[in-house]
N, C-alpha and C positions, 0 to 999 in steps of 0.2 A: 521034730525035735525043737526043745525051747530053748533058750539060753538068754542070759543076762546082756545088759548092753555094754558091753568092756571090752578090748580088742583081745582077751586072753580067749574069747569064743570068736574061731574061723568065721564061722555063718552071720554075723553079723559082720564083721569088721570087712570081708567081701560085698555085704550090701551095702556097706559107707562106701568103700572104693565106688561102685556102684556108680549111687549119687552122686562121685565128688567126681565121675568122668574119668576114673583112671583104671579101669577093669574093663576089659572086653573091647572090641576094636580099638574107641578110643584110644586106650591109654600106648599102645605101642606106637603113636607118635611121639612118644619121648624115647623111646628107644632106638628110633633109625637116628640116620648119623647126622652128628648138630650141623646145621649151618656154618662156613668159616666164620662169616659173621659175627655169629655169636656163640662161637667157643671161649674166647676171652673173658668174657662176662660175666662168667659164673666164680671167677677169681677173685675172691678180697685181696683190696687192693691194700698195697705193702705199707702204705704211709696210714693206713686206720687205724685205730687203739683195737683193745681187747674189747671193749665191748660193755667194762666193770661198772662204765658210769649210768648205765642203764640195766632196769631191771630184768631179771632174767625169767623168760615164760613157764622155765622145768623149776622151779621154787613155789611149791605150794604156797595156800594161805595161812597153815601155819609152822612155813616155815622149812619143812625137811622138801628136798629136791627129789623129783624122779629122775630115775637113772633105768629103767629098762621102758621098752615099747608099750608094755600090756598096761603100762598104769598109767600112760597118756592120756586116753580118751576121758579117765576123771576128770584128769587137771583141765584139758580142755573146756570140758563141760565147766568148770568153775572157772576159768575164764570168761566163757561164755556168760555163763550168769550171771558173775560180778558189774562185766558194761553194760547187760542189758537193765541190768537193775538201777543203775547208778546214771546210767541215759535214758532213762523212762522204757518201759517195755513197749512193744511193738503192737498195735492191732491186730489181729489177723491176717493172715496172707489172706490175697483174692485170691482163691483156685482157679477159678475159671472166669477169668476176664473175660469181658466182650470188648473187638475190637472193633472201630468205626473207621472206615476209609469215607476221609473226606475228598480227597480229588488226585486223582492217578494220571503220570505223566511217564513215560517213556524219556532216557536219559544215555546216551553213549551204548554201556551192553548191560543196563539192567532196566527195571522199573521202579518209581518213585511213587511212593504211595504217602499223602499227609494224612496222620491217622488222628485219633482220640482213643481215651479210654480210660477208666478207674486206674489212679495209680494210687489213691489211698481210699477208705471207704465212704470218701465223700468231695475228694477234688478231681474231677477231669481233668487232663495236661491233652496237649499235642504235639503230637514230634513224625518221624518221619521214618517210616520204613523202607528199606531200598532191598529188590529180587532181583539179584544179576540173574541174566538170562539163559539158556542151554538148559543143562542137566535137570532129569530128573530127580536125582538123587536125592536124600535128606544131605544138608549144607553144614558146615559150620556157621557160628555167627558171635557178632556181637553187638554189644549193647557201648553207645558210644555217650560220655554226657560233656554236658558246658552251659554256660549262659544261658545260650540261649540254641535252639537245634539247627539253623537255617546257618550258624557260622559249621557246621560239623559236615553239611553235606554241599559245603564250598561256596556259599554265600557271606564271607565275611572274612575274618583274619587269616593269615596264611599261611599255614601249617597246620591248623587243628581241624585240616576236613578231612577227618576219620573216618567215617564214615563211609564217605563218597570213595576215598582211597580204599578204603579195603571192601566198598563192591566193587569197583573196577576188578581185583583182584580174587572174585570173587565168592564174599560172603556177602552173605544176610546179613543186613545191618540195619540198627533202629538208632535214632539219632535223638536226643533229650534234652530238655533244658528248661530252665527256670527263668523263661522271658519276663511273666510279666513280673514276678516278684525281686527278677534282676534290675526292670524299670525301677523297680517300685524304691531299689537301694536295701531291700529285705531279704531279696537273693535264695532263701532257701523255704521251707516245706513246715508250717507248722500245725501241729496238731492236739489237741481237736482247733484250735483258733490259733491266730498272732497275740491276741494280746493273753490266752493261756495254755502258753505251749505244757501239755504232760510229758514230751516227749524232745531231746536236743535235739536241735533241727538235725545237727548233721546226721545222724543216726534214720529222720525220717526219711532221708534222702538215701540212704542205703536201703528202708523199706520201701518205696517209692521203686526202688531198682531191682527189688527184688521181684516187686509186681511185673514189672515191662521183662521180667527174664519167664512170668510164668504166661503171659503173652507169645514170647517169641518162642518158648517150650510148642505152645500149641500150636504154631504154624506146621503144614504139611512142608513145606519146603527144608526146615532148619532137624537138625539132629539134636537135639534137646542136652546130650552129654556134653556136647560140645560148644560149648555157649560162653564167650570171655564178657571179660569188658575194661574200657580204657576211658581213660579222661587226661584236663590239662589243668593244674594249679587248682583253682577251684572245683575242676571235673576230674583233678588227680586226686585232693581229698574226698571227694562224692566215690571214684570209683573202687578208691583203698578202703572205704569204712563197708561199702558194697559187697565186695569181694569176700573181705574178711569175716563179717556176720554172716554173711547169706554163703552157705558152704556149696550149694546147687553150681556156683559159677565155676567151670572148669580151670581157667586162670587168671590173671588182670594183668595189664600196663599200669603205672603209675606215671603221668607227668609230671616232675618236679614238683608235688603236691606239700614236699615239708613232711619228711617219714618221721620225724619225732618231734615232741614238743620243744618248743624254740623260742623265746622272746625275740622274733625279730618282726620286721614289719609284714612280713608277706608269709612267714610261718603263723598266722595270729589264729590259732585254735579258740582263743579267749573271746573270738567277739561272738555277739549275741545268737550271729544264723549258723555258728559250727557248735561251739560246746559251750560255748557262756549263756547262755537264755538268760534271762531275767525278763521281768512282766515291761513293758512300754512304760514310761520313756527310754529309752535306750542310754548305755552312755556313749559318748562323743567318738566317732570310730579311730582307731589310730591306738598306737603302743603304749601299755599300762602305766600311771605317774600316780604320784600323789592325790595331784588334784583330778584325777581321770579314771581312777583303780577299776580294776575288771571283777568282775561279779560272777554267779552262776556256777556253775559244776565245775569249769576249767582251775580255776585257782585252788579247788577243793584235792579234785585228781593229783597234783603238780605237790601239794602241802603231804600227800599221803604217801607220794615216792611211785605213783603209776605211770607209763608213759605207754605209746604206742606198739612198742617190743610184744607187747603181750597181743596185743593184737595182730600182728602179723604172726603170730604162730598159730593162731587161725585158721593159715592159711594151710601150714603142713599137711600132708604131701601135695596138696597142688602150688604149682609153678606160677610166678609173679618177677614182673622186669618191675624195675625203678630207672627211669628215662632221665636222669636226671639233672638240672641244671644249677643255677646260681642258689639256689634254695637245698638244692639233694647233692651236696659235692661229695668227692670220691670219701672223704672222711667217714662219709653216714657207712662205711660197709662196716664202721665199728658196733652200730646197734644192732645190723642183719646179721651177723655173724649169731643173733642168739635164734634168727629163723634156721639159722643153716645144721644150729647142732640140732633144735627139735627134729628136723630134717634126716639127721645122721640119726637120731636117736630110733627113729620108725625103717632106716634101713634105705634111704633114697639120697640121692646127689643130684648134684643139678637143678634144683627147685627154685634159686635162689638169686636174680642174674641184675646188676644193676651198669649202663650207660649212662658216661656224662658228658656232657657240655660247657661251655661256658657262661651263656647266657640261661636267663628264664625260659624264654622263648624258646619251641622245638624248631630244627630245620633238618632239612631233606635227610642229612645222614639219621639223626636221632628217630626220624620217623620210620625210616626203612628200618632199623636197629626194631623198633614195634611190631612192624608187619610181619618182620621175616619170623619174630618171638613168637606171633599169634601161629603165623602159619606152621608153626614147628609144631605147635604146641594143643592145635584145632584142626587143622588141615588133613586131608586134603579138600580143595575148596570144588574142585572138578573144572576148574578151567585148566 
């Protein structure tokens, strides 16, 4: 039997679940019973607005709103298409990545593997795969990104080895980063060149992540439905635009990443390696002025009334934390509040769950608030 792609046809809308990890063993990890932990989480909090001052993902483009489930998968799809167009489209996915192990070490209770491999059709990256030890089972996993990969698997600042904690814990975990172009002050992925990107960096770095998810898909070890992924500030924005294009990833952490457009210094969507591209010379980095104005797609999006709302309902029905600190305070649950009705509108709760802090910076509670999220939500890990 044939049928169109729309959620009003079963047989299809069961093969998306499918893909998106939430049909079939997987998904009855969200039905056992939540963590105390993180039962609170999924509550907007009482001091957030409505949500009015941001646009809302169920408003067409022109204009009339969907109100039942079966006309979702449109709007989506036109969400979809609108970013992808508007942030240059994507290459093709590498289907079948080959992976390179460069030098294998043994670590506490897993193995540490430095690998390489295509993460776009023409840059090798390196980063680091870790196999906790034991089971033979297929694993959860995730995909972890930042700077650079050696701070993620506990070589460097302290709380953002991701990685390394959640193989202890474990999963499969591949570690990511943009060292040399973090040296280099250019930080992100351009394509096909730096000096002419077709494509906003931050976007290539969601396909860059999409590639090392169809890597960690092919491992024997890892269960392919179950595949998250997390980052911190600039590895929180890398892993939110991640998530939300690339619909394959089961669900995401978000650190303090700036969940909507913000003129402030550390929310700066506007500079050249996230959504402002413009050709070299750059302008001067730091917060838009007069004499400094920001350039490229970012001022363009912001002029036309688009913000990041639409892209989190992307995410609908997979489940995503916002970790959040000095940049994500409890306020922001006024924009998620329009993930949570896409959410209601397809028949699910709980999808939706944001922890804050005070500082930028994660620390030990914030980070356990992640693990326990993934392990709910990916798990079980078999240790």
């Amino acid at each position: 039997m044939m049928c169109a792609k729309n959620l009003a046809c079963p047989f299809w809308w069961a093969a998306t679940l499918l893909t998106l990890g939430l049909a079939g063993p997987a998904s009855s990890r969200s039905e056992e019973p939540m963590p105390k932990l993180l039962l609170p989480l999924f509550t907007p909090s009482p001091e957030a607005g409505d949500g009015s001052a941001y646009p809302s993902p169920l408003r067409r483009n022109d204009g009339s709103i969907v109100t039942n489930a079966a006309d979702w998968p449109a709007r989506r799809d036109e969400i979809l298409s609108f970013w992808h167009q508007a942030m240059g489209p994507w290459p093709d996915i590498i289907a079948n990545p080959e992976l390179e192990i460069l030098e294998t070490t043994h670590r506490e209770n897993f193995t540490q593997h430095k690998v390489r491999f295509l993460w776009t059709p023409t840059e090798r990256t390196e980063g680091y795969l870790l196999i906790p030890d034991g089971s033979d089972e297929r694993r959860p996993a995730v995909i972890t990104v930042y700077y650079e990969p050696e701070t993620l698997i506990g070589f460097g600042k302290e709380q953002r080895d991701f990685a390394l904690a959640l193989a202890r814990r474990g999963f499969v975990t591949m570690a990511l980063g943009t060292r040399e172009a973090s040296a280099a002050k250019t930080y992100s992925i351009y394509w096909p060149s730096l000096e002419a990107a077709e494509v906003q960096p931050l976007s290539m770095l969601a396909y860059a992540a999409a590639n090392a998810w169809q890597v960690l898909a092919a491992r024997p070890e890892v269960d392919a439905r179950r595949i998250g992924i997390v980052g911190h500030s600039f590895g929180g924005k890398w892993a939110m635009f991640a998530s939300c294009l690339y619909e394959k990833f089961a669900c995401a952490a978000w650190s303090d990443p700036g969940i909507v457009f913000d003129e402030r210094d550390s929310v700066n969507y506007w500079e050249p390696w996230y959504l402002g591209y413009h050709a070299p010379p750059w302008r001067t980095r730091g917060m838009p002025s007069v004499e400094n104005p920001i350039r490229g797609l970012y001022p363009e999006l912001r002029a036309a009334g688009h913000d990041l709302t639409e892209l989190h309902a992307l995410m609908a029905p997979r489940p995503f934390l916002v970790s959040g600190g000095s940049e994500d305070p409890p306020s922001r649950w006024a924009p998620l509040r329009h993930c949570i009705a896409v959410n209601e509108l397809l028949g699910h709760e709980n999808r939706v769950a944001m922890h804050n802090r005070p500082e930028h910076s994660p620390d030990p509670q914030s980070n356990e608030v992640i693990y326990q999220f993934l392990e709910h939500f990916l798990g079980p890990t078999g240790r």
